[in-house]
PyMOL Python script that loads the backbone (N, CA, C, O; Angstrom):
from pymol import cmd

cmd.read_pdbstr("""\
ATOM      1  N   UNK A   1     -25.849  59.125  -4.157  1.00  0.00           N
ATOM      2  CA  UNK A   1     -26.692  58.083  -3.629  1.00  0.00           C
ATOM      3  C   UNK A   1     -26.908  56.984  -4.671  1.00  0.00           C
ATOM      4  O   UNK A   1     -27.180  55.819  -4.384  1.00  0.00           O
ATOM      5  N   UNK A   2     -26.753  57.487  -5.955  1.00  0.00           N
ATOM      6  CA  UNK A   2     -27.422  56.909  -6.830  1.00  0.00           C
ATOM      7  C   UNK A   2     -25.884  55.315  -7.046  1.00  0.00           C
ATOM      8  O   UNK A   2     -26.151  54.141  -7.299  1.00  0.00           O
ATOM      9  N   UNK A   3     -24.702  55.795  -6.869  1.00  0.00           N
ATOM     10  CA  UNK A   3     -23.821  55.265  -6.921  1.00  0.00           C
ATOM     11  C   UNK A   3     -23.500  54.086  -6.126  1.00  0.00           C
ATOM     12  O   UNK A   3     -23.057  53.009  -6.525  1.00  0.00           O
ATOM     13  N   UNK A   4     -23.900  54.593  -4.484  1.00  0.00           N
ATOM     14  CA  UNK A   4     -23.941  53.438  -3.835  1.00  0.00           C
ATOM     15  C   UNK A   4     -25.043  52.536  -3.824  1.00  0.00           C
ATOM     16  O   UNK A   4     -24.944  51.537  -3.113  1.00  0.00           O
ATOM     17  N   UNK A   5     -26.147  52.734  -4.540  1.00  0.00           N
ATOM     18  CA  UNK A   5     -27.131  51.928  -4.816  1.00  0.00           C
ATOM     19  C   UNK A   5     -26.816  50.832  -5.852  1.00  0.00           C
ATOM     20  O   UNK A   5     -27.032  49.637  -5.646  1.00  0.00           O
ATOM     21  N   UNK A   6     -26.156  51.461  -7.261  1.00  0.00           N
ATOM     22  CA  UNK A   6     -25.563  51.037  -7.808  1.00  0.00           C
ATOM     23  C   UNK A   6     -24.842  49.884  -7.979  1.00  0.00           C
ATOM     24  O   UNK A   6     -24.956  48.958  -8.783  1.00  0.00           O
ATOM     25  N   UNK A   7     -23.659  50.226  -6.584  1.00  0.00           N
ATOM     26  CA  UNK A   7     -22.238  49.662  -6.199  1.00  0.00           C
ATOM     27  C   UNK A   7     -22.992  48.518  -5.745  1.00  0.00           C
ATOM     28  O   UNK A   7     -23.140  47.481  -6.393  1.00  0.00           O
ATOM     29  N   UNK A   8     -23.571  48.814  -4.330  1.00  0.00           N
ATOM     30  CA  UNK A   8     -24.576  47.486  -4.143  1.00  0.00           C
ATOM     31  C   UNK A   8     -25.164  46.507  -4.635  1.00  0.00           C
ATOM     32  O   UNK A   8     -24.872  45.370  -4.263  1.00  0.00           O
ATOM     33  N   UNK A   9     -26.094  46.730  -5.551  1.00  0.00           N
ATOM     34  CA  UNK A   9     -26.766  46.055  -6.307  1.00  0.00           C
ATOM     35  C   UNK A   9     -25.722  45.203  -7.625  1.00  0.00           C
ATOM     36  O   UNK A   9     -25.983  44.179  -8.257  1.00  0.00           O
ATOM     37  N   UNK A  10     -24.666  45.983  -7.684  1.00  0.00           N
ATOM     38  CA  UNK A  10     -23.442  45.283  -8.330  1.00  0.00           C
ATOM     39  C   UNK A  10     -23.321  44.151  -7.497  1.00  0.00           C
ATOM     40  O   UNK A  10     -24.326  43.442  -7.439  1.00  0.00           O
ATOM     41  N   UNK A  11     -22.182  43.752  -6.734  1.00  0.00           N
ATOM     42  CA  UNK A  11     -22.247  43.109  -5.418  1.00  0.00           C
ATOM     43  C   UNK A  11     -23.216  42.311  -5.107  1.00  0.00           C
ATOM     44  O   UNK A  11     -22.897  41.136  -4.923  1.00  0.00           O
ATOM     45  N   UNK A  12     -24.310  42.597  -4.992  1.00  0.00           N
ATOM     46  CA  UNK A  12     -25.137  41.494  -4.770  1.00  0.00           C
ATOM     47  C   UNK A  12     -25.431  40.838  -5.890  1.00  0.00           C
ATOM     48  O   UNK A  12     -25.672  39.639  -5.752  1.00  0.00           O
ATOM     49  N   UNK A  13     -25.489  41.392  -7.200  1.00  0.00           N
ATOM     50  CA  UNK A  13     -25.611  39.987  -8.300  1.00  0.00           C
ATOM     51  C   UNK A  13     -24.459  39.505  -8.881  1.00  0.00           C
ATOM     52  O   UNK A  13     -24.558  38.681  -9.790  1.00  0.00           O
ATOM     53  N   UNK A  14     -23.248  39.936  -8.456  1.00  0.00           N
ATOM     54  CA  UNK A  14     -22.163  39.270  -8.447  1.00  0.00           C
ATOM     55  C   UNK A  14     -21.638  38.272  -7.831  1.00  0.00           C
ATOM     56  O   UNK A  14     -20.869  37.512  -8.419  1.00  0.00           O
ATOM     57  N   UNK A  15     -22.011  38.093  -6.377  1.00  0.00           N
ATOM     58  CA  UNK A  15     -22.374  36.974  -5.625  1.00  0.00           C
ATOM     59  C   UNK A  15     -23.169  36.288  -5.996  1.00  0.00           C
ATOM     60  O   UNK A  15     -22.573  35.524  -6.754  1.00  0.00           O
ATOM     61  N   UNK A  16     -24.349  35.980  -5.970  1.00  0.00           N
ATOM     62  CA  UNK A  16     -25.453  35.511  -6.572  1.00  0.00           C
ATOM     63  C   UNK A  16     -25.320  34.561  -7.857  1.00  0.00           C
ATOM     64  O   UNK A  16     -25.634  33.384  -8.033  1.00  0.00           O
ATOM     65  N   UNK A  17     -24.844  35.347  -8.532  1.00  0.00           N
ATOM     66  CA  UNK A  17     -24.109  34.154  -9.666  1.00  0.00           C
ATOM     67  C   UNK A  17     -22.678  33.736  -9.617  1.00  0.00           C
ATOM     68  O   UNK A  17     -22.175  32.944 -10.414  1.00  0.00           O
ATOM     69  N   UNK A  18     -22.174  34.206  -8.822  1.00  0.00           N
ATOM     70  CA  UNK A  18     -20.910  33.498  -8.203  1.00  0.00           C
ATOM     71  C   UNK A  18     -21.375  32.018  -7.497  1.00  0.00           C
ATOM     72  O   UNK A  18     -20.959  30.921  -7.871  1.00  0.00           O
ATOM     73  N   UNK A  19     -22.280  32.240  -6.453  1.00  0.00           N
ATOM     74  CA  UNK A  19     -22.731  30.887  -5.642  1.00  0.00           C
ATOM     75  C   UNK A  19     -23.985  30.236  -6.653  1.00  0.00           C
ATOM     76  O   UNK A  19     -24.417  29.170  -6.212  1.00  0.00           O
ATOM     77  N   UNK A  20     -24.394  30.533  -7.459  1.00  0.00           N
ATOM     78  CA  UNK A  20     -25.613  29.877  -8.581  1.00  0.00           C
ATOM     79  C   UNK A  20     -25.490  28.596  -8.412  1.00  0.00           C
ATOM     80  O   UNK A  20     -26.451  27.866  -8.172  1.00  0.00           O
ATOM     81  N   UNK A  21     -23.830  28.044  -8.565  1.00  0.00           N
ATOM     82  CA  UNK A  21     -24.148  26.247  -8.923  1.00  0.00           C
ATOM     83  C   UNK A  21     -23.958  25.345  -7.346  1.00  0.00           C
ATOM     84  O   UNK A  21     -23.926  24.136  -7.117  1.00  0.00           O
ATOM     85  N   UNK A  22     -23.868  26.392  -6.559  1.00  0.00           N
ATOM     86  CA  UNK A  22     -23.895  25.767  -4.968  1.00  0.00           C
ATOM     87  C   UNK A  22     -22.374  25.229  -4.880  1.00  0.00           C
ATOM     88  O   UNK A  22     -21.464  25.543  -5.646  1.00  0.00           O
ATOM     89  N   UNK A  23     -22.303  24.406  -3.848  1.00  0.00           N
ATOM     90  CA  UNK A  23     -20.771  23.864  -3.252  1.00  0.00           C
ATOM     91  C   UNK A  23     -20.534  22.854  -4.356  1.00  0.00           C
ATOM     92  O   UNK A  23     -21.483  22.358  -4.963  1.00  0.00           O
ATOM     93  N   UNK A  24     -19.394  22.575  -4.595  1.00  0.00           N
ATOM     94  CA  UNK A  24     -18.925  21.337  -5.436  1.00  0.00           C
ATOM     95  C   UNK A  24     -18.706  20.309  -4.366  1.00  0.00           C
ATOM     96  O   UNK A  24     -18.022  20.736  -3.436  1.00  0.00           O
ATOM     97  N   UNK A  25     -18.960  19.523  -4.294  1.00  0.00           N
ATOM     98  CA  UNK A  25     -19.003  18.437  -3.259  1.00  0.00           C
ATOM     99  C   UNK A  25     -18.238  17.052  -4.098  1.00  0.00           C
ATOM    100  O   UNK A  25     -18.909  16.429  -4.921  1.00  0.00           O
ATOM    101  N   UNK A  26     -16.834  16.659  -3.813  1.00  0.00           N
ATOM    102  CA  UNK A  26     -16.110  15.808  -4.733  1.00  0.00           C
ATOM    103  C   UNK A  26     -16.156  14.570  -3.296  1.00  0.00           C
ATOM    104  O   UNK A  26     -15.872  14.611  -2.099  1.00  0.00           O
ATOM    105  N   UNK A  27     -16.674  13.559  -4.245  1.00  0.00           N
ATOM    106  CA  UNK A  27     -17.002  12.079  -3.770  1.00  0.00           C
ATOM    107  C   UNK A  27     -15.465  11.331  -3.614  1.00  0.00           C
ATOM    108  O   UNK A  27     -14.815  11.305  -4.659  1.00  0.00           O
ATOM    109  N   UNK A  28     -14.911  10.800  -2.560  1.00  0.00           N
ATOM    110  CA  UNK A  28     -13.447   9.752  -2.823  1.00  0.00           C
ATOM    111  C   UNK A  28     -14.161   8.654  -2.696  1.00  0.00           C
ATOM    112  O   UNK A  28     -14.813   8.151  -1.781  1.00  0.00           O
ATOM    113  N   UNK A  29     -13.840   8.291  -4.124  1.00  0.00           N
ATOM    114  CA  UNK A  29     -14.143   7.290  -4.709  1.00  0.00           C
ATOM    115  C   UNK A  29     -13.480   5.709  -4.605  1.00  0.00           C
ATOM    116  O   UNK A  29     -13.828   4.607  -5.027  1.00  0.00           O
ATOM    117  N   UNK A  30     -12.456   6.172  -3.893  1.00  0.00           N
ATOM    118  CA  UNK A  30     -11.106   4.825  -3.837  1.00  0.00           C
ATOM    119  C   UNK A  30     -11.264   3.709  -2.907  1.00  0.00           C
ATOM    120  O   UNK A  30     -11.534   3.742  -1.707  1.00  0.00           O
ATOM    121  N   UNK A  31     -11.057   2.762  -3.643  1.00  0.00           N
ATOM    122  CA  UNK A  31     -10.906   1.932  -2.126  1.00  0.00           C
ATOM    123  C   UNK A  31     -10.522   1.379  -1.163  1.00  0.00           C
ATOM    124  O   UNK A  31      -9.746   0.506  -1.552  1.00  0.00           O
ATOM    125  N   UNK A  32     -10.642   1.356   0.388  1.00  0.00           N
ATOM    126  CA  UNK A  32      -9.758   1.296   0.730  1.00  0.00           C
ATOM    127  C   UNK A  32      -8.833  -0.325   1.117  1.00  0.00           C
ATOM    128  O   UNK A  32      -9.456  -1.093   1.850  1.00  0.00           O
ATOM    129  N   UNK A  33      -7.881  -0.640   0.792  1.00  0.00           N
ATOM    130  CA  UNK A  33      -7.175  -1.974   0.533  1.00  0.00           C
ATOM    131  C   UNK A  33      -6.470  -2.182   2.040  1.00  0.00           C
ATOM    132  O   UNK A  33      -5.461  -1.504   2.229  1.00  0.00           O
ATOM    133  N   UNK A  34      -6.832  -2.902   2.937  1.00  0.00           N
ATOM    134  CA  UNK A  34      -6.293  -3.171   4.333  1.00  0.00           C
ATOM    135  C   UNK A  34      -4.800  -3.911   4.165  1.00  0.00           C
ATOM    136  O   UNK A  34      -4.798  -4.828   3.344  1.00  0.00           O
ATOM    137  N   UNK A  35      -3.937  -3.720   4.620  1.00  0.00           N
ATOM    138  CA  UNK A  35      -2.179  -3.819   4.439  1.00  0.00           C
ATOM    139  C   UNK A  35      -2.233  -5.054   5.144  1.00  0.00           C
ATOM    140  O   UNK A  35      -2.982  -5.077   6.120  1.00  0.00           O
ATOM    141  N   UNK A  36      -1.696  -5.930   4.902  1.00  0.00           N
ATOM    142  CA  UNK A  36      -1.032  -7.363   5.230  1.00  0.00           C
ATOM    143  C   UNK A  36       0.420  -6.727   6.326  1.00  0.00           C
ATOM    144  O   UNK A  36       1.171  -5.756   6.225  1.00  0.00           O
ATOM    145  N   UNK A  37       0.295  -7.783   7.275  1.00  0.00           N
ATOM    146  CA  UNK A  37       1.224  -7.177   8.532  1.00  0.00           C
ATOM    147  C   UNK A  37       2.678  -7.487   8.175  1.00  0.00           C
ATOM    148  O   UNK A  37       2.935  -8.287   7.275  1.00  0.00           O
ATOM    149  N   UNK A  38       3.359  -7.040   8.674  1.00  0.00           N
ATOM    150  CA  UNK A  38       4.580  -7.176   8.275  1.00  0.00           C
ATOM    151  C   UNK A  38       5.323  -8.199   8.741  1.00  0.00           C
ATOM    152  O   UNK A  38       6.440  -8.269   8.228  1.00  0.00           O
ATOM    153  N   UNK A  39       5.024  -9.134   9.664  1.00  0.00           N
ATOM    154  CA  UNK A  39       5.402 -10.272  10.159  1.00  0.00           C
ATOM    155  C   UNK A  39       5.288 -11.594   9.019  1.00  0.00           C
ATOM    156  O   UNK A  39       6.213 -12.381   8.819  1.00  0.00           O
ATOM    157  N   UNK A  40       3.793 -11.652   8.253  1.00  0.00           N
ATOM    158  CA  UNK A  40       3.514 -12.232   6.910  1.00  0.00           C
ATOM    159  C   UNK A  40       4.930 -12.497   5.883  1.00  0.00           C
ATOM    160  O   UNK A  40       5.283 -13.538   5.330  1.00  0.00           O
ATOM    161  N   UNK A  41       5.543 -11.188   5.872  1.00  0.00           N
ATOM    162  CA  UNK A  41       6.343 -11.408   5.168  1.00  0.00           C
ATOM    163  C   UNK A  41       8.077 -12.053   5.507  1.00  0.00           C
ATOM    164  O   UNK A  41       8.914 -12.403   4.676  1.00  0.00           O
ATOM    165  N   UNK A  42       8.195 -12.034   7.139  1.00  0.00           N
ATOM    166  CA  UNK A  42       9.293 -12.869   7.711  1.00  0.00           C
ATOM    167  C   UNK A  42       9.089 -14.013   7.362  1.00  0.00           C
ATOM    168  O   UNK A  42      10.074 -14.748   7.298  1.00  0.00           O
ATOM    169  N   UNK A  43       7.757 -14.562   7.016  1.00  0.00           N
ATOM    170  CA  UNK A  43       7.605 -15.978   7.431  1.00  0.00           C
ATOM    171  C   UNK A  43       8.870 -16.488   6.151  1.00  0.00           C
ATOM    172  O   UNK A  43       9.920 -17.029   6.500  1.00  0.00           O
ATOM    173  N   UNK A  44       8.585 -16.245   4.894  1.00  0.00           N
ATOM    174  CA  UNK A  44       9.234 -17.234   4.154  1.00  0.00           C
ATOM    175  C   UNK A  44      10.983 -17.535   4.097  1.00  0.00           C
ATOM    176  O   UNK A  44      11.717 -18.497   3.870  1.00  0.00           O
ATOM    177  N   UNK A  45      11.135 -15.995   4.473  1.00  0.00           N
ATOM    178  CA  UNK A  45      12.689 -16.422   4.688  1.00  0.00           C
ATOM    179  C   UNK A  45      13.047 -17.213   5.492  1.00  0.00           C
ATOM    180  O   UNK A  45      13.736 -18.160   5.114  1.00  0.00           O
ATOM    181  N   UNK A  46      12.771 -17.103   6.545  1.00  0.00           N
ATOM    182  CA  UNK A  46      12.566 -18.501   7.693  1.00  0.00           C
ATOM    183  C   UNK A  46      12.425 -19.922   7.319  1.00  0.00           C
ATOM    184  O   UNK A  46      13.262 -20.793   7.552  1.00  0.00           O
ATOM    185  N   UNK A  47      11.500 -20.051   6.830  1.00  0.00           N
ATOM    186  CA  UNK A  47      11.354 -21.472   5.830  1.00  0.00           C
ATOM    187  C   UNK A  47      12.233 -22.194   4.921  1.00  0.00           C
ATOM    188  O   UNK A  47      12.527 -23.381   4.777  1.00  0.00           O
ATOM    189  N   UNK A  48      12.646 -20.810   4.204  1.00  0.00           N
ATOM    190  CA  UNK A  48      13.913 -21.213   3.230  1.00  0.00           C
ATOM    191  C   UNK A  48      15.057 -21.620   4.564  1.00  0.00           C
ATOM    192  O   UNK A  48      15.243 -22.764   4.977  1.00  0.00           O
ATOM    193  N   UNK A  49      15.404 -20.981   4.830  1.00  0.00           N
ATOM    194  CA  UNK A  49      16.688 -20.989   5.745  1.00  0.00           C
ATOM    195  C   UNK A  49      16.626 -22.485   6.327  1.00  0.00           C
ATOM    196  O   UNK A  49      17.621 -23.210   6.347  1.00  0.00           O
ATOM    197  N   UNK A  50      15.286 -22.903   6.828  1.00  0.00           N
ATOM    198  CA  UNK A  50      15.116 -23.990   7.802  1.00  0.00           C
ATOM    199  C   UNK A  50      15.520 -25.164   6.623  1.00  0.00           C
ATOM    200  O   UNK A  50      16.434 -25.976   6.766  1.00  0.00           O
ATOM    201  N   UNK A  51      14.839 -25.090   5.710  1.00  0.00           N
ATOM    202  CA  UNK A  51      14.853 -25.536   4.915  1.00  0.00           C
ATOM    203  C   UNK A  51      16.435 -26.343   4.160  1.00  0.00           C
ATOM    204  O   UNK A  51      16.707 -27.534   4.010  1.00  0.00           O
ATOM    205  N   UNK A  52      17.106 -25.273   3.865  1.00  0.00           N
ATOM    206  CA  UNK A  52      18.587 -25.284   3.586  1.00  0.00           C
ATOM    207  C   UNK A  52      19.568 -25.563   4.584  1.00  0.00           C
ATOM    208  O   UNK A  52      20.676 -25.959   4.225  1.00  0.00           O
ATOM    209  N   UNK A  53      19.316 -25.415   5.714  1.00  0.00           N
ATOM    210  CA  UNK A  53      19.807 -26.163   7.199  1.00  0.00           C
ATOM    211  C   UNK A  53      19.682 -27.495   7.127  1.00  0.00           C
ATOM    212  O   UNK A  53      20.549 -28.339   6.900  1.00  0.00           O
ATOM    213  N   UNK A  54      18.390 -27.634   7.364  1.00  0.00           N
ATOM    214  CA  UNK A  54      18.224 -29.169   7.184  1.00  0.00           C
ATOM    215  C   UNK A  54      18.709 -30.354   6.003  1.00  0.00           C
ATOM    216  O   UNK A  54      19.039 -31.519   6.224  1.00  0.00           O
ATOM    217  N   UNK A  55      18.620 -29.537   4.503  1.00  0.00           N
ATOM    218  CA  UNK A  55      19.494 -30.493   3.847  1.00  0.00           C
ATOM    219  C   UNK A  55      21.120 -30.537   4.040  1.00  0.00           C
ATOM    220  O   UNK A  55      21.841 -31.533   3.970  1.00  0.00           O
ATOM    221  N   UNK A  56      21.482 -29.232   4.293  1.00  0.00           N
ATOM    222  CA  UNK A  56      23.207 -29.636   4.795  1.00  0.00           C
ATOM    223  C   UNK A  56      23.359 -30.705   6.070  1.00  0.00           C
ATOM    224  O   UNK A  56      24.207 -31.598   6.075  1.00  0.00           O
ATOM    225  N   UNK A  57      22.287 -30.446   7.283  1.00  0.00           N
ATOM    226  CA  UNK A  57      22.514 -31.495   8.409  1.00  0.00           C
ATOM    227  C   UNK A  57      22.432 -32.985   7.642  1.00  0.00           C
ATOM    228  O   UNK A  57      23.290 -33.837   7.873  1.00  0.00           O
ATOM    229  N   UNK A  58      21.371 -33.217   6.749  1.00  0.00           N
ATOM    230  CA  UNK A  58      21.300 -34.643   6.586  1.00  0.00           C
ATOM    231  C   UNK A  58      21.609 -35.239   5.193  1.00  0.00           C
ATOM    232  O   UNK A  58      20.900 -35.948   4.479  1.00  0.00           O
ATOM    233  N   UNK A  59      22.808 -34.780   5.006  1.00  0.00           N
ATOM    234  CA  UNK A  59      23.609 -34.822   3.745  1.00  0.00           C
ATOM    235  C   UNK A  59      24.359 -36.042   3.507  1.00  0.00           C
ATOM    236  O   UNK A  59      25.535 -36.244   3.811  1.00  0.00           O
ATOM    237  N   UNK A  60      23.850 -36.541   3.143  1.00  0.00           N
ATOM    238  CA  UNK A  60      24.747 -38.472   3.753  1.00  0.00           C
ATOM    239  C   UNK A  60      25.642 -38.868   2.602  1.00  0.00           C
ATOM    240  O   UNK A  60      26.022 -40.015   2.365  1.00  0.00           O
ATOM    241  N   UNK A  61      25.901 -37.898   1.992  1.00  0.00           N
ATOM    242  CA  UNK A  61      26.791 -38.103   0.954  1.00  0.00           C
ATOM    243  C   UNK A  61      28.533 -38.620   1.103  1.00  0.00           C
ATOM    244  O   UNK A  61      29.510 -38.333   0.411  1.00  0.00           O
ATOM    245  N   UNK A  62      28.370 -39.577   2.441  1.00  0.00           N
ATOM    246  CA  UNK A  62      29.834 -39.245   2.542  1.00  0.00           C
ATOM    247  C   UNK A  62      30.773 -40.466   2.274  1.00  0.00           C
ATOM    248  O   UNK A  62      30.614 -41.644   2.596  1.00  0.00           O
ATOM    249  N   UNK A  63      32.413 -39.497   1.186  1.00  0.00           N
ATOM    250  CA  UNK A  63      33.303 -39.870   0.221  1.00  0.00           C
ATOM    251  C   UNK A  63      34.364 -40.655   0.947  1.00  0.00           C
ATOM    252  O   UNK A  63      35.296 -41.323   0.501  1.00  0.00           O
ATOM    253  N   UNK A  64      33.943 -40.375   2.312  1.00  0.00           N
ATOM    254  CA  UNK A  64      35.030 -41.228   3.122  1.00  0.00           C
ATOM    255  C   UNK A  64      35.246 -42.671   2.867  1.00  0.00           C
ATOM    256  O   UNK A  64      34.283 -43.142   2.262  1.00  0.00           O
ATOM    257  N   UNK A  65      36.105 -43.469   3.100  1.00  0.00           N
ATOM    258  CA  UNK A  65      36.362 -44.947   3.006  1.00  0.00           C
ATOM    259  C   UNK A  65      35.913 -45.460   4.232  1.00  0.00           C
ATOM    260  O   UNK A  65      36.518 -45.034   5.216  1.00  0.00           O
ATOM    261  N   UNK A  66      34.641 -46.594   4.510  1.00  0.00           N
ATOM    262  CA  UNK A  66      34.687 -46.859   5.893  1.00  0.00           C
ATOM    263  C   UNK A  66      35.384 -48.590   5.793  1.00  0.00           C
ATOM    264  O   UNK A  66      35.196 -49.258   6.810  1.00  0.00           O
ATOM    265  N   UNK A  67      35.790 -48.957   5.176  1.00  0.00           N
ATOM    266  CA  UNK A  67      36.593 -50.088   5.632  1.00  0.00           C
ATOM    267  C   UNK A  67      36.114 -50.688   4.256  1.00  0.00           C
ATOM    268  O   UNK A  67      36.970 -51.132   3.491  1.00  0.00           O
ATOM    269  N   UNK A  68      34.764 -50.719   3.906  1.00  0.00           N
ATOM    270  CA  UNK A  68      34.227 -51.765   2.557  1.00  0.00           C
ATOM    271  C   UNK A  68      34.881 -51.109   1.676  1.00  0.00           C
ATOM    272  O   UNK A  68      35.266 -49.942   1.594  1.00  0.00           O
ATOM    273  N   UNK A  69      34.998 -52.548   0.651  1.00  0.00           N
ATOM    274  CA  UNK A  69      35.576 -52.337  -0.683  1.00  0.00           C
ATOM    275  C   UNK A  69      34.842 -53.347  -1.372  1.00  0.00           C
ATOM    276  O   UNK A  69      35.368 -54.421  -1.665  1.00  0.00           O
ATOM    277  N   UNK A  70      33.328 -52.992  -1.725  1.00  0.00           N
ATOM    278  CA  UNK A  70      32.750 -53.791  -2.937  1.00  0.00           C
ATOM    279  C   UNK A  70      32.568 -52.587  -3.620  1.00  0.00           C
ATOM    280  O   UNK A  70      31.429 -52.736  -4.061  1.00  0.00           O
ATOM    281  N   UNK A  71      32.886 -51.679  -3.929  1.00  0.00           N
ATOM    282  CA  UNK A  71      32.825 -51.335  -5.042  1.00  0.00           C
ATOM    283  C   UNK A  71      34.024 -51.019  -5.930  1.00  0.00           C
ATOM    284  O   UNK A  71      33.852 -50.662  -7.095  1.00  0.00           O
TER     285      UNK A  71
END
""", "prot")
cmd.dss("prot")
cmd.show_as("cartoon", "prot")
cmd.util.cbc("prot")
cmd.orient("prot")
């Protein structure tokens, strides 16, 4: 008898100071950063492109002879 009284009373202050410092409770601390859509980032290639279109269309550089000769 004396044993399982013992055993018990083992057990229960083994728990007891097992749970002593209560739950650890860990805080997330991070923050959270909202994502920019992914369309945001089509825009600029687009721009360039339009961009580089348009100076080849209006390229007036031209080596041809149109009839003048003052220079």
């Amino acid at each position: 008898m004396k044993k399982i009284i013992a055993s018990v009373m083992a057990l229960t202050l083994g728990t007891s100071v097992a749970m002593a410092g209560g739950p650890i409770v860990i805080e997330d601390t991070a923050e959270v950063v909202a994502e920019k859509p992914a369309s945001s980032i089509g825009v600029l290639p687009l721009l360039l492109g339009a961009i580089i279109i348009g100076a080849v269309l209006l390229n007036n550089d031209d080596d041809e002879d149109d009839g003048n000769e003052n220079s």
